[in-house]
C-alpha positions as CSV (number, residue, x, y, z in Angstrom):
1,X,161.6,32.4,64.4
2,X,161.5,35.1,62.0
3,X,161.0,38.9,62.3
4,X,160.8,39.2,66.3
5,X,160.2,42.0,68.3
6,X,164.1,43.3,68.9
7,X,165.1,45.0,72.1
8,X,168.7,46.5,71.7
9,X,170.8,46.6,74.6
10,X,174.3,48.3,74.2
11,X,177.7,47.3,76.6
12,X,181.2,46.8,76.6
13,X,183.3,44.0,77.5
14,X,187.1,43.5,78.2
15,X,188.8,40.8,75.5
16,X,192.4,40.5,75.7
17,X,193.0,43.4,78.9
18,X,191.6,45.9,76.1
19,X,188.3,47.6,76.8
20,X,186.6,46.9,73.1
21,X,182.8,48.0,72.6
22,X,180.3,45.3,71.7
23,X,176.8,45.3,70.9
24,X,174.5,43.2,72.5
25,X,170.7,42.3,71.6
26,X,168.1,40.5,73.2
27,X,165.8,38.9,70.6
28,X,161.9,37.9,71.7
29,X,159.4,36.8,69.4
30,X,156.2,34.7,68.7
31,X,155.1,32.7,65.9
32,X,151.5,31.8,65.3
33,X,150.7,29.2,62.7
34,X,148.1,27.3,61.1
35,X,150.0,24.0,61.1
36,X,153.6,23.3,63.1
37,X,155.0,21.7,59.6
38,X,159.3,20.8,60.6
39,X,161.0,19.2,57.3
40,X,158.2,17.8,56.3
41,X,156.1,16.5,59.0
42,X,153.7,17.9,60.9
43,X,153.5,18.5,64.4
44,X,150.4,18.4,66.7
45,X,147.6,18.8,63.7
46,X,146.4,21.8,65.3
47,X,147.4,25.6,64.9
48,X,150.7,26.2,67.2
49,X,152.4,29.1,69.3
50,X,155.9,29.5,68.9
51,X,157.4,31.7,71.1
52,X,161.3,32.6,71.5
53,X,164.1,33.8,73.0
54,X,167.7,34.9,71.9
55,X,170.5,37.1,73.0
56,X,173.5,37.5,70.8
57,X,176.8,39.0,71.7
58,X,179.9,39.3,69.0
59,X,179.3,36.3,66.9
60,X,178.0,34.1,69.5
61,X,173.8,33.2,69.8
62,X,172.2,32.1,72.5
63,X,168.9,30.9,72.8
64,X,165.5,28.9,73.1
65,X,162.1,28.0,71.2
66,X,158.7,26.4,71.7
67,X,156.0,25.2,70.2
68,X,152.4,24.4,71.6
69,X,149.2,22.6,69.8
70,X,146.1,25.0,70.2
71,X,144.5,21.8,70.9
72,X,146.6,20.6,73.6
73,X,148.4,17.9,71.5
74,X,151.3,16.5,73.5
75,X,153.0,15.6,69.8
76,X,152.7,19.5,68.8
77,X,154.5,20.5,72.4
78,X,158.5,20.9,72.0
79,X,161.1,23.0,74.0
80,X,164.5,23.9,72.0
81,X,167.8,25.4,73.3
82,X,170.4,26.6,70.8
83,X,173.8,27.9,70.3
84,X,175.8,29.3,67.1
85,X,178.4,30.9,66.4
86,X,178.6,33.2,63.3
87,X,181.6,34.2,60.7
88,X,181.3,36.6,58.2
89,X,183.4,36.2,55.2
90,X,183.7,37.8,51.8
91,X,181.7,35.5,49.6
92,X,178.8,35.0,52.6
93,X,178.0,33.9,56.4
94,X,178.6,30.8,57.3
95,X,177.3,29.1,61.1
96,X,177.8,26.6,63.3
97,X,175.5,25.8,65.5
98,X,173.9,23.0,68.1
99,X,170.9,22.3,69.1
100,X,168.6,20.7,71.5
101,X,165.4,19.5,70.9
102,X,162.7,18.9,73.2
103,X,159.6,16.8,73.4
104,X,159.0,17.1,77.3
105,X,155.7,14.8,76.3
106,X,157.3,11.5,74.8
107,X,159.1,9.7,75.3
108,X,159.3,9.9,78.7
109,X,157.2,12.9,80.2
110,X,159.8,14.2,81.6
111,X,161.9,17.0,80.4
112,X,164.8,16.3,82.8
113,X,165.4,13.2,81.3
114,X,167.8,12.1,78.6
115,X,165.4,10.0,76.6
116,X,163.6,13.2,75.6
117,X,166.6,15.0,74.5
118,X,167.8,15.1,70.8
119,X,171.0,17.0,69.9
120,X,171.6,17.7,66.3
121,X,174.7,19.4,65.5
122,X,174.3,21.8,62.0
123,X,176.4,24.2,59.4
124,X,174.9,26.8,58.1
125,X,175.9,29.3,54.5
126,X,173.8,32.9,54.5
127,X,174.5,33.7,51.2
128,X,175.5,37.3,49.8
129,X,173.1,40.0,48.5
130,X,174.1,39.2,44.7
131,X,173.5,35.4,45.5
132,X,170.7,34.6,47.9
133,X,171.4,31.1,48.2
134,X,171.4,29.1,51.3
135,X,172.5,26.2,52.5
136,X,171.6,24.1,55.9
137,X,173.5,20.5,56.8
138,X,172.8,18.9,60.1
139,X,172.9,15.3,61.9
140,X,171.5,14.3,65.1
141,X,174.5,12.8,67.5
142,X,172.2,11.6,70.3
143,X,168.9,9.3,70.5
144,X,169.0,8.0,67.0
145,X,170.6,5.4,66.2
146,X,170.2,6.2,62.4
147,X,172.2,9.3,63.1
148,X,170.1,11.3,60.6
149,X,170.9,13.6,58.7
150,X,169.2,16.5,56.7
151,X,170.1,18.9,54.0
152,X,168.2,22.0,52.7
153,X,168.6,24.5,49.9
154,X,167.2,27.5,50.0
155,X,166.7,30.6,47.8
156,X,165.5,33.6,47.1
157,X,163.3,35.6,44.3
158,X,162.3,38.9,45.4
159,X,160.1,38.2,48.3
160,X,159.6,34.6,47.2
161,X,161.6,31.7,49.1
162,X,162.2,28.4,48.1
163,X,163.2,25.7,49.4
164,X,164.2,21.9,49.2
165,X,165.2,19.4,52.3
166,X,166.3,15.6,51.5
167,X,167.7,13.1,53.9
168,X,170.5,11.2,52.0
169,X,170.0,7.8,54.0
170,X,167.0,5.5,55.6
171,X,166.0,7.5,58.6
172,X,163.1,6.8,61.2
173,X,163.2,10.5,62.4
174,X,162.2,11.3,58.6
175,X,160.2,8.4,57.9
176,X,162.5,7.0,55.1
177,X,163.9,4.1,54.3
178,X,166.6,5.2,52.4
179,X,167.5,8.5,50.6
180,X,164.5,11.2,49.9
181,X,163.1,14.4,49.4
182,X,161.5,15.2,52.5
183,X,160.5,19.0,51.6
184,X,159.6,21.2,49.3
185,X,158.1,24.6,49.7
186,X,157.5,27.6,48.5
187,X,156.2,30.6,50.8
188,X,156.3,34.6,51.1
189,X,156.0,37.4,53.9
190,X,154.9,40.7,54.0
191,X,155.9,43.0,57.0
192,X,152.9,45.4,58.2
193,X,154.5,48.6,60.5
194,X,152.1,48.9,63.1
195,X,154.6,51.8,65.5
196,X,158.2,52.8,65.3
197,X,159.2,49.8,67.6
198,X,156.3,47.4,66.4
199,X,155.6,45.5,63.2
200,X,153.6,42.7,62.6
201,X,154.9,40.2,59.5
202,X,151.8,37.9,57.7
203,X,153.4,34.8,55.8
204,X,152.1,32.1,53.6
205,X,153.5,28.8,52.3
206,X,152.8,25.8,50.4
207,X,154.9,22.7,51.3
208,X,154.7,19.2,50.1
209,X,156.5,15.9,51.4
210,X,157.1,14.3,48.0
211,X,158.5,10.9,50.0
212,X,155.2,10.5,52.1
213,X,153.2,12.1,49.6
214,X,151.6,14.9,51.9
215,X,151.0,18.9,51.3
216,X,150.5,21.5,53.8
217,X,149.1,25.0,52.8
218,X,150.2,27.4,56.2
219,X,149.6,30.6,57.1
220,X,150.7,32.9,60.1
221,X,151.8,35.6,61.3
222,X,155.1,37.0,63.2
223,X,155.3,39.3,66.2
């Protein structure tokens, strides 16, 4: 979901009987990748389309996310909704969030049916501009009985990310039996200004699954 196509919309609402201003965005973007790679695993074997849809008000995100296998895989097909609300502070962001994922194939084939649905509910630390350091915890609260969770660090070296995701316990939504490194990567983006009001952003990354002993080499761009 990075660097998408942003519509701003201004209004104002009422909080409190007092007419305040707010700004209001509308967020749509797609994604097209060589490989759907999520902490670790990979999704569909096939190149995937990731579109999205967000609209944020005050602190508050609303949104959804997909993903589709070029080839048709049903594994690579997944529908997310989210929510998070955001709070600046003095020594970064911090953001709570839920979220919703979707795999309308399995098990079920049905997207209206609980079976298909798992909610993970995550925290989330932004960093400041003198330390770009983030931080991502987040545990799944419905259809797994491990009740896994996952952890990520992440930061940043000019226009070089890093990252690492572990899962402290024996999860089957990771594929561990106890606690591992699940992710590791390294990637970078360049941004490419096509018009005033259109960019297009190229990115590259190398990720590795040190627990299952795979590697993924992905490229894409952003829109």
């Amino acid at each position: 979901m990075k660097n998408p196509l942003k519509i701003g919309l201004g209004m104002m609402i009422v909080m409190l009987g007092i007419a305040m201003p707010a700004y209001a965005q509308v967020d749509l973007g797609l994604d097209v990748n060589s490989r759907y790679v999520w902490r670790g695993t990979d999704f569909g074997n096939s190149p995937s389309f990731q579109p999205q849809i967000s609209y944020s008000a005050g602190n508050f995100t609303v949104g959804g996310w997909a993903a589709f296998a070029s080839n048709g895989n049903p594994a690579g097909s997944e529908i997310d909704l989210f929510a998070s609300y955001s709070l600046e502070t003095g020594i970064g962001n911090f953001d709570l969030m839920i979220t919703d994922y979707t795999f309308p194939e399995s098990p079920t084939g049905n997207y209206f049916t609980s079976e298909a649905h798992f909610v993970e509910l995550g925290l989330a630390y932004g960093g400041t501009e003198n330390l770009p350091l983030t931080l991502f915890t987040g545990v799944f609260v419905t259809n797994d009985d491990d009740y896994s969770v996952y952890a990520e660090l992440g930061y940043s070296i000019s226009n070089i990310e890093l990252s690492l995701g572990m899962t402290p316990s024996a999860s089957a939504m990771y594929g561990t039996t106890g606690a591992g490194i699940v992710s590791a990567g390294l990637g970078t983006s360049r941004e490419i200004v096509l018009t005033e009001m259109f960019s297009l952003t190229l990115n590259g990354s190398f990720l590795i699954n040190p627990y299952q002993e795979n590697a993924f080499f992905l490229v894409g761009f952003s829109l």
